[in-house]
C-alpha positions in Angstrom: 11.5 -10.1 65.5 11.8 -10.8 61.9 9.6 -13.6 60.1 9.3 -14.8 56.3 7.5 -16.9 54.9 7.6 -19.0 52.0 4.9 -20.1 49.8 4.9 -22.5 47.6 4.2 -21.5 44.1 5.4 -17.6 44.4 8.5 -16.1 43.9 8.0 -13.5 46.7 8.4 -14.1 49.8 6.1 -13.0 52.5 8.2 -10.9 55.3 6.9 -9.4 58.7 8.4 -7.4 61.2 6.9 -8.6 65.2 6.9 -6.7 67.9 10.7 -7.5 69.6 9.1 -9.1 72.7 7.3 -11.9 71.0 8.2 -14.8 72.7 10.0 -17.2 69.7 9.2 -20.4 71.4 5.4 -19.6 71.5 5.7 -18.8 68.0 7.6 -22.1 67.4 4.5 -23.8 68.7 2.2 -22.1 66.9 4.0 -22.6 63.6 3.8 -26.3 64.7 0.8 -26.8 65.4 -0.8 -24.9 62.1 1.7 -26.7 59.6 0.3 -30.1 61.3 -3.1 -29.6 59.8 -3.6 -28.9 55.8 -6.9 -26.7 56.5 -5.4 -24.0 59.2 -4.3 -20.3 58.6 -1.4 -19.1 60.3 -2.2 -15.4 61.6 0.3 -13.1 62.6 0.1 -9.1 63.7 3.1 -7.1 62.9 4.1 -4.1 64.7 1.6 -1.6 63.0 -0.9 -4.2 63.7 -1.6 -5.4 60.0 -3.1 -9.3 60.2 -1.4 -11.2 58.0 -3.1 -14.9 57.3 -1.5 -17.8 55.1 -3.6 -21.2 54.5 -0.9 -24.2 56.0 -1.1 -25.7 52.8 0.3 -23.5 50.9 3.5 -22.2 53.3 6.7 -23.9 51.7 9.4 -22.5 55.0 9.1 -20.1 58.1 12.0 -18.6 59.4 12.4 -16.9 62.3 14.7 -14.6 63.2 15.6 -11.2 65.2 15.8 -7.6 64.4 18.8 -7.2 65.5 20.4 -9.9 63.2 22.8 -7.7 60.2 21.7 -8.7 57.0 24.9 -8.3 54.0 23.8 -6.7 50.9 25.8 -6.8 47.7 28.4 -9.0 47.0 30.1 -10.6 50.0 33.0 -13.6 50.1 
């Protein structure tokens, strides 16, 4: 499962590859519940098992998708 992450004040975005079988809906929630509190770290563990923590204050977006989604490069119409 694919995850990026905005943060506010940076023009790069922060992207992760999880393990396919994380469940999206637990990671829903977890999103949820760190964004509802200024002074929480959102950790995730990608698929080589690299921690990855971003203060709640600071993340601008979270998007979640899959690995199997086809992303277009170039120009498309």
């Amino acid at each position: 499962m694919d995850v990026r992450i905005g943060v506010t004040y940076s023009v790069r975005e922060i992207e992760l590859q999880l393990d396919d079988d994380t469940d999206r809906d637990a990671l829903r929630r977890k999103v949820d519940e760190v964004l509802a509190d200024d002074e929480r770290i959102l950790w995730l563990t990608d698929r080589k098992g690299r921690e990855v923590g971003v203060p709640s204050k600071k993340i601008a977006f979270v998007e979640i998708g899959t690995s199997e989604e086809t992303r277009s490069f170039g120009f498309s119409a």
